[in-house]
Structure formats: C-alpha cells, structure tokens
C-alpha positions in Angstrom: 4.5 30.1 11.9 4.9 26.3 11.2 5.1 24.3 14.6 8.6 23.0 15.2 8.9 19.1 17.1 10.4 20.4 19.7 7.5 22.7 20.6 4.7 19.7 19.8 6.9 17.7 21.9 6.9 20.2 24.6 3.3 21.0 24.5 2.4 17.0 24.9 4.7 16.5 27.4 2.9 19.4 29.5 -0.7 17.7 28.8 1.2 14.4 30.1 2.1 15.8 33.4 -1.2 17.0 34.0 -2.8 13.3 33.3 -0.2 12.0 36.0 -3.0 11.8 38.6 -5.1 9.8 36.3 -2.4 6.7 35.7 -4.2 4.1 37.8 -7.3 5.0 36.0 -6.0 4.9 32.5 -3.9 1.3 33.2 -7.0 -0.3 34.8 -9.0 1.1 31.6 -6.3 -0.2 29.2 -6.6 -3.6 30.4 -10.6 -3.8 30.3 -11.0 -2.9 27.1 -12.0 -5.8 24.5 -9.6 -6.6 22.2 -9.6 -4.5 18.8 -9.6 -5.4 15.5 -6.1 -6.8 14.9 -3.6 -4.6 13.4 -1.8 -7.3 11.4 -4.9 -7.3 9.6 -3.9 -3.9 7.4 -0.3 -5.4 6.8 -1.8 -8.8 4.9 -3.0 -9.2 1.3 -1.4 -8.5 -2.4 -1.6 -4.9 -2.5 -0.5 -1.9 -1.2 -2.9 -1.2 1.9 -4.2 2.6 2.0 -4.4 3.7 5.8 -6.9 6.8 5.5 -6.3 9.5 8.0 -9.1 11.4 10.0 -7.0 14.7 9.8 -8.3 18.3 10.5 -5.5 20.6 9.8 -1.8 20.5 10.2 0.8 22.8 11.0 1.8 22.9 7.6 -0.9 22.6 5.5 -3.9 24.6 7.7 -7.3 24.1 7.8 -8.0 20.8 5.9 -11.2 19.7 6.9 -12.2 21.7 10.4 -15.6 20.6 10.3 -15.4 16.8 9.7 -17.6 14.5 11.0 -14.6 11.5 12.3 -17.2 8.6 11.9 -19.1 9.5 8.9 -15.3 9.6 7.4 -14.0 6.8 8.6 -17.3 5.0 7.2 -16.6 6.4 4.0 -13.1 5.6 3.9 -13.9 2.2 5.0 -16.7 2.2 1.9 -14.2 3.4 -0.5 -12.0 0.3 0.3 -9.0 1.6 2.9 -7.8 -1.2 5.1 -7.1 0.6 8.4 -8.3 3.8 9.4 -5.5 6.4 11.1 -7.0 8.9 13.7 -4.8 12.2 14.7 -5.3 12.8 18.3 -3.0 15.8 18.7 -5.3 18.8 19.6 -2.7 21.7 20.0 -1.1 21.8 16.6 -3.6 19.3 14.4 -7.0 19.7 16.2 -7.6 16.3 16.9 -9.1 14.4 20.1 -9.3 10.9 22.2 -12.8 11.4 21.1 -12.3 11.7 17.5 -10.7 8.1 18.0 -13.6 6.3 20.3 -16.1 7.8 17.5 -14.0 6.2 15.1 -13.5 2.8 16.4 -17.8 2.8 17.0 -18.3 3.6 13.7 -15.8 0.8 11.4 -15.3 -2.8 11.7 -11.5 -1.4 10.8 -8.4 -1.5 12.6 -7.4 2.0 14.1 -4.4 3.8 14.7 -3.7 6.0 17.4 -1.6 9.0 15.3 0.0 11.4 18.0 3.7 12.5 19.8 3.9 9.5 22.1 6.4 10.3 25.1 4.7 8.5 28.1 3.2 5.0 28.7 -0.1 6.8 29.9 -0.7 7.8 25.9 -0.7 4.5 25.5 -3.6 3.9 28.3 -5.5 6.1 27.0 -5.1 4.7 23.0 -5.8 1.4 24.3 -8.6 2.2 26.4 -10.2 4.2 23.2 -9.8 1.4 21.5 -7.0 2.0 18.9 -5.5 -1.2 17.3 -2.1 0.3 17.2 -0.1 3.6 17.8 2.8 5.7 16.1 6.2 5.7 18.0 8.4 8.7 16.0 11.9 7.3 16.2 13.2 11.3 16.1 10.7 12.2 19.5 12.4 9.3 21.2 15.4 8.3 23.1 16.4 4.8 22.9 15.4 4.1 26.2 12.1 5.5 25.9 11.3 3.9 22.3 12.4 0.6 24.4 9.5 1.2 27.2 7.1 2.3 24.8 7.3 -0.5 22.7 7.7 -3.4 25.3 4.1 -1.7 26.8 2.7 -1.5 23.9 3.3 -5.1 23.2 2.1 -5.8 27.2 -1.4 -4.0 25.6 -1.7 -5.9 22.4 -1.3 -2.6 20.8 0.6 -3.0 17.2 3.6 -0.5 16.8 4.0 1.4 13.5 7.8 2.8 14.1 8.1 6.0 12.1 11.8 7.1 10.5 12.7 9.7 8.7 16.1 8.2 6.9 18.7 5.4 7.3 19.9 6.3 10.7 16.8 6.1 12.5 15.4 3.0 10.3 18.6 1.3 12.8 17.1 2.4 15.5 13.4 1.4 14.7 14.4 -2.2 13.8 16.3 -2.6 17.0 12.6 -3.2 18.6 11.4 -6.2 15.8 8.4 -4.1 15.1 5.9 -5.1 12.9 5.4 -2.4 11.0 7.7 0.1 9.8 6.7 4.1 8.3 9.0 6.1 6.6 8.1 9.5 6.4 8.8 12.1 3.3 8.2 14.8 5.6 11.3 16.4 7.5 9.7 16.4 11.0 12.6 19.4 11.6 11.7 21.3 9.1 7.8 20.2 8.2 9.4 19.8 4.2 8.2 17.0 2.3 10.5 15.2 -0.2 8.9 11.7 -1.4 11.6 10.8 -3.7 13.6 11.0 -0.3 12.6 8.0 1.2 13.2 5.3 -1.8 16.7 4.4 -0.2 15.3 3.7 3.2 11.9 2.2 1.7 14.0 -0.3 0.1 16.1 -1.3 3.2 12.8 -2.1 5.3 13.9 -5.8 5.9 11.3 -8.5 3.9 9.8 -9.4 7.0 8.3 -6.1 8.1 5.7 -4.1 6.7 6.8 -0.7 5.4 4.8 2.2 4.8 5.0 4.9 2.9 4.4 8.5 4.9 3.2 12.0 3.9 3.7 13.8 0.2 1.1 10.9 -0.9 -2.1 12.6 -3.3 -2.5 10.4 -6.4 -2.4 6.5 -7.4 0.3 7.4 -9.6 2.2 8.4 -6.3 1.0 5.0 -5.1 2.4 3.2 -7.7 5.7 5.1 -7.6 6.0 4.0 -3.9 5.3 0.2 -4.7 7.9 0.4 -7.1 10.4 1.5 -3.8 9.1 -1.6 -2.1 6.0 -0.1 -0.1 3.4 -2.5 1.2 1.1 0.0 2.8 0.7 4.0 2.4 -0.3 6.4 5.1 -2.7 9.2 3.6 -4.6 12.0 5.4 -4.7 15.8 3.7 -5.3 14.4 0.3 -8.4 12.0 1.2 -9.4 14.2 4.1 -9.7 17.4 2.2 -11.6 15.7 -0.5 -15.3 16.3 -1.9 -15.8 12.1 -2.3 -13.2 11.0 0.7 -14.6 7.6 0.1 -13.9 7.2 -4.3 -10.1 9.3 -3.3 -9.8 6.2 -1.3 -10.9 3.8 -4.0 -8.5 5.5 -6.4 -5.7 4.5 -4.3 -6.9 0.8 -3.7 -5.7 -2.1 -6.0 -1.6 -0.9 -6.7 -0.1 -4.2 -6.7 2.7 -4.8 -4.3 6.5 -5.1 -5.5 8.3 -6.5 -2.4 11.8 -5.9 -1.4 15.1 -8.3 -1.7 15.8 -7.4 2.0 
C-alpha cells in the first residue's frame, strides 16, 4: 500500500521526539562543521543543472536500487556531469540514512542536498552537521509558522533552502520566505500521482530571480528539454538515474539542455 504524507509525516515526527535529548549535541555539531560546498553553486551557469538523487526505493515506485553503494554513485554522477548531488535520508518509507549523506559528502567535491520530511529545527542539526549544502522544506508538510522557523535556521546554518510546491497556492506560500531556490514537484504528494505536464503554469510563475526546479516524472533529455521550455533552470532526478546500468552516461544524457528563462 503506497505511504500517504500524513503517515511519513507522522512517522518522522516520532523519530524527532526521540532525538529531543540529543538537541544540544546536534546544535553544537551544526555549528562546528566546516562550511560546505556552496549551494548557489548548482543554481549558476547556462543550462539546466541535473541534481542526481542517491535514491533506494520509494513508496511508489519499490525497490530501485536496494543495494547501492551512496559514494561510488554520487562519484559517478558527479563523473557523468550532475551539478549537485541529492541524498534521500528518509529510512521508513525510502530506505535512506544520515549516513548515506556523510558518505556522500566524503566522496564528491559537489554540493549536497539533504532530501527528507523536515518538521523540526534538530533535522536541520543533524543535515548541517553531515555536511549537506542545503535541505528540502515541502510547502504542503508545513505550516506557515513552521516553514518561517525552518527557513530563518536554516539561513542562521548557511544551509541553502530548496522550497518544494506542488501548484500555484503553495508557490505563494514558498516565496513569502525569498528563497533561493524554488522545486515544483509533478508528483501529488497526496496521492503519490505524477503529472509533469502539471507543473508548466507554476514553473512559469517562479519569479526571474529564483532558481526553479523541475521535480519527479523526469526520465529522458527530451523531458529535460520539455521542462526548459516551461522555464526550468535546474531538474531534480533520482529513480531514472538511480535505477540505471551507467548512472554516470544517464546523467550525461541530461547535461547540456540550454536554459529558456522566464519573463517573471
């Protein structure tokens, strides 16, 4: 049965409460690390950035890759061209880890992203302390309030925020916090549907300024170029270039889609 958000919401927000004891810890951690690569580093350039995604199954899709290795990946994806490297940490519903992250970050000069169900400041700790460049904040986990302390901590860590909507109403919402990155998502978080043709209207009113990024439904450079078209400057991909025999050429075949812009 395909997880629904509320229960992956539910389910991290138990693992939170049981990390309670350990907030000191994490904060002090968070603030020793070294700095990471810089985020803004994925959102520069003349074409669309490919953000590869360490991924070992989903709720929707399975099994993808259960037995990957996260560094030799993220070397390959780094190899095949990818400008930032995405790490899912969930490890109910996706089978991810902190640790898939911190082998990550050893193994690639990239920028990483921390790819989970944010709720609590501590998540944050701990991305920072493993040292993730930047994190996902999902506009439809949040409340307003809690989008608001999320992102003013993650800009106290020098963490980069990639905002995640899913539609016009919560692209509002998301710009309400100037973030520097924007992701609109094809999947229905709600439903776990994925509809690419979906997100054109809100690709297209990311403002100029920001970056947007095109999320989920993405296996092909033809579905690269489509997106461009919408105004993308940087896609999110995991099953497709996790799942494949040559991760590092499926990531090459996505590189080098020239970016359109938006009038916004």
């Amino acid at each position: 049965m395909t997880a629904t958000l509320k229960r992956i919401l539910d389910d991290t927000r138990e693992r939170v409460r049981g990390m309670e004891p350990r907030a000191g810890e994490l904060e002090a951690a968070a603030r020793a690390a070294p700095p990471a690569p810089d985020w803004g580093a994925v959102l520069a350039g003349l074409d669309v950035a490919v953000i590869a995604e360490v991924k070992r199954r989903s709720p929707s899709a399975g099994a993808i890759a259960p037995d990957l290795e996260p560094a030799r990946l993220a070397a390959e994806y780094e190899r095949g061209g990818a400008r930032a490297v995405s790490v899912l940490t969930d490890e109910v519903h996706f089978g991810g880890s902190l640790g898939d992250l911190e082998e990550v970050r050893g193994a690639v000069a990239l920028p990483v992203l921390r790819k989970d169900f944010i709720v609590a400041p501590i998540q944050l700790y701990e991305a920072k302390a493993a040292g993730a460049s930047a994190v996902l904040l999902i506009v439809r986990a949040l409340e307003d309030a809690e989008l608001e302390e999320l992102s003013e901590t993650a800009l106290e860590l020098g963490l980069g925020r990639l905002v995640e909507v899913h539609g016009a109403g919560e692209l509002e919402r998301a710009l309400a916090l100037d973030p520097e990155s924007v992701g609109v998502n094809s999947r229905d978080l709600d439903t776990f549907r994925v509809d690419l043709a979906a997100i054109e209207a809100t690709l297209r009113e990311v403002p100029s300024g920001i970056v947007a990024v095109a999320e989920s439904g993405l296996g092909c450079r033809e579905d690269v170029v489509r997106v461009a078209e919408w105004g993308a400057d940087a896609v999110l991909v995991g099953t497709a270039l996790a799942g494949a025999p040559d991760p590092g050429r499926a990531v090459s075949d996505l590189t080098g889609v020239e970016r359109r812009g938006r009038d916004g």
